[in-house]
N, C-alpha and C positions, 0 to 999 in steps of 0.2 A: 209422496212417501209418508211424510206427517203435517197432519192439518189439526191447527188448534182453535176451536171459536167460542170466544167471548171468556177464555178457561181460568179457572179461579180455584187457588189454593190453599185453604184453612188451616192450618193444625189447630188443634184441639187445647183449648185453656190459653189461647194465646189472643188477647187484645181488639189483632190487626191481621186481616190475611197478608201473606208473603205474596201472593202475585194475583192479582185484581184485572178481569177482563184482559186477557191476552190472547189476541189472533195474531195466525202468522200459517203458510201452509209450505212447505220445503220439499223440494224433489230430489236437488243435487249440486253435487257441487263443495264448497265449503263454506257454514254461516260459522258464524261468531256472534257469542253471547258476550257484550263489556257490561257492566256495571257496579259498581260500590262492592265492598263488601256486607253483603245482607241484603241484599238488593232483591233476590228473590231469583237469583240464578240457576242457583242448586236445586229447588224446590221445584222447578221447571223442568231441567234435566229429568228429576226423578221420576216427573209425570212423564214423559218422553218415551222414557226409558221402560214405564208400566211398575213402578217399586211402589209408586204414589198415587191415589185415586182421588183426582178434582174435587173440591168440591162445590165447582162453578162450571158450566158451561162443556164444552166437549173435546176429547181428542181421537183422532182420526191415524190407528197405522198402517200404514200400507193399503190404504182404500176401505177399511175397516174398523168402524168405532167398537171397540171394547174396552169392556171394566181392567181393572189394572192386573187383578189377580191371574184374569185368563190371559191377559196379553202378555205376561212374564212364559206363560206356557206356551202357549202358538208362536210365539215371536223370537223365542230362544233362539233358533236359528240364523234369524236376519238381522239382529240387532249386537253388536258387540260394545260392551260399557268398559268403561276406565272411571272407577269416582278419585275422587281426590286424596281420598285416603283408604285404600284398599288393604284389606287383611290377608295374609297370608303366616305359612308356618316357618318360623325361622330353620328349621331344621330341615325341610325340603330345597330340595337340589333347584334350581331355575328350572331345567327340565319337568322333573318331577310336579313343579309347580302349576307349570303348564298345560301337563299331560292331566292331570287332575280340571283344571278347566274345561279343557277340552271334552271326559268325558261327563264333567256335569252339564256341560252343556249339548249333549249327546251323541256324543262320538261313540264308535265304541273305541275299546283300547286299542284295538292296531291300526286304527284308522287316528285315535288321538295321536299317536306314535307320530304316523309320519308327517300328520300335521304340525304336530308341536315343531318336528325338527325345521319345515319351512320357516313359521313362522319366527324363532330363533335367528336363524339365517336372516330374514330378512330385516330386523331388529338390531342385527350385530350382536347379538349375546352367544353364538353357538360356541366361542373360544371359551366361554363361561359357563357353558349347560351343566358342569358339572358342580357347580360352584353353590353354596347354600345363601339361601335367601337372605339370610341373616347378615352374610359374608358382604356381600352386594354394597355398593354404593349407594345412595338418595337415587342418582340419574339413571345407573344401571337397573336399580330397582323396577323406574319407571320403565323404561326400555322392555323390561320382565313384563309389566302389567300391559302394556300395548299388543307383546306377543298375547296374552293370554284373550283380550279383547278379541282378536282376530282370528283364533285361531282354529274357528269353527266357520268360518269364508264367511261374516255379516255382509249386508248390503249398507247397513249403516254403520259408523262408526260415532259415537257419544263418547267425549271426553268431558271430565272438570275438574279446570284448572290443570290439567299436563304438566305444564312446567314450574309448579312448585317446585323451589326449593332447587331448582338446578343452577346452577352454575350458567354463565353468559355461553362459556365455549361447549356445555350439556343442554343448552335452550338452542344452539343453531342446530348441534347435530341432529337435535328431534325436527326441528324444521324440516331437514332435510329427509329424516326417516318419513313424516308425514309426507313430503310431497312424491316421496318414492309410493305410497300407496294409494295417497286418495285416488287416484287413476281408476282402482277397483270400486268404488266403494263411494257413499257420501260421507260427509263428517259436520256433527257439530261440536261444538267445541267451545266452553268458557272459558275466559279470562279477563285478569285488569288489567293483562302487558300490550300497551297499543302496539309496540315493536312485532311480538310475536303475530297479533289480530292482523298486521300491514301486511306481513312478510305470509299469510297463509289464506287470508279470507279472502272471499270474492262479495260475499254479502254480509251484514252487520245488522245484528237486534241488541239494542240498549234498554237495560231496564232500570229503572229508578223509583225505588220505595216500594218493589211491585210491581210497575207499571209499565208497559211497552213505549216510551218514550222516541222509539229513532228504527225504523226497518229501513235497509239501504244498502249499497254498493259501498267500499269505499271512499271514493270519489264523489259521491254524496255527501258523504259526513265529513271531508274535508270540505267541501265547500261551504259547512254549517260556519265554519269558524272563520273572526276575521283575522287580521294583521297584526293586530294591537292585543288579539285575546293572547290567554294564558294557556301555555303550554310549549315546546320544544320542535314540534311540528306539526304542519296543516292536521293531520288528522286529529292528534292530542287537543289541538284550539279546537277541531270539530266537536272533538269529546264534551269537552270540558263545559262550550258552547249549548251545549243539550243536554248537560245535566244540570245549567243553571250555577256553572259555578266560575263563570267568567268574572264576578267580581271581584278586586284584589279586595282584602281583608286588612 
């Protein structure tokens, strides 16, 4: 479904590329992105996603390498994105919000219609469709931005960062929102929440400074870490283990 080799991401006037030789090739299932903040997480997502065009090495969607501009066009269909801080109008309804997703991403309107309303439904917001965006809670919001992700049936799902900013008892319910759907769909997904990455991933890519440092199962990256490392659980000592930052200070 995506294959990346050797892939290298520059912005322009900046030093230092954000992500330096990165392979990885993903069919299904649910991976997880951990790393630092600035790690070069986001900048990978966006390449993913086709917002961002490499400017190292290749990426591969859906059994086809293309430039990023055309793959936002061809790909509109299969690909549903959540970034981490998505714009919306405060004055539009959650519905509204959605339905407007749905036909940019090219529904038409009765068909965005009845899509929006599943996707609602499945999100738990249809008690809220009426409700302005603005109105909305941090969690609910998200919950909004999920429906909108989905709501043209991708085969992928690309999240970053999802559970900013929620709440402990707003970070399980999406857990559990996510595992009601990945069933359809694949999902990648950053975060720095090892709790959230435990409780959803099956597979795990670690980047640090840039750099693919850790591809693996969970159960791999617990077994990075020992007894004595630092962290609260096998997996956190796995983390912590492979980012080099086992030493206490």
């Amino acid at each position: 479904m995506i294959e990346a080799t050797s892939l290298g991401i520059h912005y322009r006037g900046t030093p230092s590329p954000q992500v330096k030789d990165v392979s990885f090739r993903f069919e299904h299932g649910v991976m997880a992105m951990l790393g630092k903040n600035g790690a070069g997480k986001t900048s990978l997502i966006r390449s993913i996603v086709g917002l961002l065009e490499p400017s190292a090495g290749t990426i591969s969607r859906f059994g086809e390498e293309q430039a990023a501009r055309r793959a936002s066009k061809e790909h509109l269909s299969r690909i549903g994105y959540l970034p981490q801080d998505f714009g919306y109008v405060p004055t539009f309804t959650a519905r509204e919000f959605v339905e407007y997703a749905g036909w940019l991403k090219g529904l038409s309107p009765q068909r965005a219609q009845v899509e929006t309303t599943l996707s609602l439904d499945l999100v738990g917001m249809m008690d809220s469709a009426s409700t302005r965006m603005g109105q909305l809670s941090g969690g609910m919001r998200r919950r909004v931005g999920i429906a909108q992700a989905i709501v043209h049936g991708p085969e992928l799902l690309v999240l970053d960062e999802p559970t900013t900013g929620l709440d402990p008892e707003q970070r399980v319910k999406f857990r559990e929102l996510l595992r009601a759907i990945q069933s359809e769909r694949a999902v990648i997904l950053s975060s720095h929440l090892i709790e959230d990455v435990r409780a959803l991933a099956s597979r795990i890519l670690i980047l640090e400074q840039g750099k693919l440092v850790f591809d693996g199962s969970t159960q791999d990256l617990e077994n990075k870490g020992s007894s004595g490392g630092r962290g609260d659980s096998a997996l956190e000592r796995g983390y912590m283990s492979v980012i080099g930052g086992d030493a206490v200070e």
